[in-house]
C-alpha positions as CSV (number, residue, x, y, z in Angstrom):
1,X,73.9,68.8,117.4
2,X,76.3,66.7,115.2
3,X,79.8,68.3,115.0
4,X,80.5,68.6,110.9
5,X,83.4,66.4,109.8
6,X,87.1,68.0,109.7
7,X,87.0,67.4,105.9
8,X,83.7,69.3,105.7
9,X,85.3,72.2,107.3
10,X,87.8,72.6,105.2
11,X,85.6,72.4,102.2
12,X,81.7,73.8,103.0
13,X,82.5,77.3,102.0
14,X,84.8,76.3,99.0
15,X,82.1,74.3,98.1
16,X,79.1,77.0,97.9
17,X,81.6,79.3,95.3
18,X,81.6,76.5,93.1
19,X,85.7,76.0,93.9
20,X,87.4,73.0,95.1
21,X,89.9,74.0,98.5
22,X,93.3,74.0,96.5
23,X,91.2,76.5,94.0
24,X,90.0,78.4,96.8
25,X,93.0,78.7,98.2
26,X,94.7,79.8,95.7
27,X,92.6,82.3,95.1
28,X,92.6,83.7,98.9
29,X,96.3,83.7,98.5
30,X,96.5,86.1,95.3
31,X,93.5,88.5,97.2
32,X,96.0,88.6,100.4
33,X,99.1,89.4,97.8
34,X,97.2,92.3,96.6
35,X,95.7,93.8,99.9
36,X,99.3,93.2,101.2
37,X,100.3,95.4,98.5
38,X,97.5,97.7,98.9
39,X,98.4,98.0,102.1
40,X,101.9,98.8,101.6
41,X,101.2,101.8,99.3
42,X,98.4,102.9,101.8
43,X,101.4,103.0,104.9
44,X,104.1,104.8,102.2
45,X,101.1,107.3,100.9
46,X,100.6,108.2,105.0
47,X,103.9,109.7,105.4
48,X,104.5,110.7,101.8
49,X,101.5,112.0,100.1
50,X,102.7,112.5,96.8
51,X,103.3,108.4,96.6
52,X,100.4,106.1,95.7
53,X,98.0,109.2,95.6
54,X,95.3,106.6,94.5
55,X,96.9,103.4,94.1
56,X,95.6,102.0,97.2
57,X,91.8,102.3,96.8
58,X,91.8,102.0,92.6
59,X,93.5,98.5,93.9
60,X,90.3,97.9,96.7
61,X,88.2,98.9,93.9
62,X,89.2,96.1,91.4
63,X,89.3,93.7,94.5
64,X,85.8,94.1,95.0
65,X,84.7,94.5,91.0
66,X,86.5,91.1,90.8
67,X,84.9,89.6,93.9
68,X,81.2,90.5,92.2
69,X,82.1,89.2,89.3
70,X,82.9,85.7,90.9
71,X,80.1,86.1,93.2
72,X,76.2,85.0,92.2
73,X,74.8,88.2,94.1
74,X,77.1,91.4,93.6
75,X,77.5,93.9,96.4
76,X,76.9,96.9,94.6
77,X,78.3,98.9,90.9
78,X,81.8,99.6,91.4
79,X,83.2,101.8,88.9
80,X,87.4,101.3,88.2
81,X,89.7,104.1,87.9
82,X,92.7,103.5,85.3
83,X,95.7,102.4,87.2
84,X,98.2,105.3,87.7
């Protein structure tokens, strides 16, 4: 079986979303910003409960609305919460 070309790795998956690599990269980079942050608020809201009482998943929530939008074949409804 024929190994695919180093270019062609970087730029099959990119490719089938209908984004170049820099585009898909960029926009990898801004959903790792935002589950970073998500994350964050999840660790603080473990030991302090009365922080980021829904921040956390209303953030997951708009992460995966925006996801279906950009994809062809949506997951499933997702229904946003107003940001706190």
């Amino acid at each position: 079986m024929p190994q695919p070309s180093l270019v062609k790795l970087f730029t099959q998956h990119p490719e089938t979303v209908g984004e170049t690599y820099g585009e898909h990269f960029g926009v990898a980079m801004r959903y790792s910003g935002r589950m970073f942050a998500a994350s964050f608020c999840a660790f603080v809201h473990a030991f302090l409960p009365f922080c980021f009482e829904k921040t956390a998943s209303t953030m997951a929530r708009r992460m995966v609305a925006d996801m279906d939008r950009r994809s062809a074949h949506p997951a499933a409804p997702v229904q946003v919460a107003p940001a706190e």
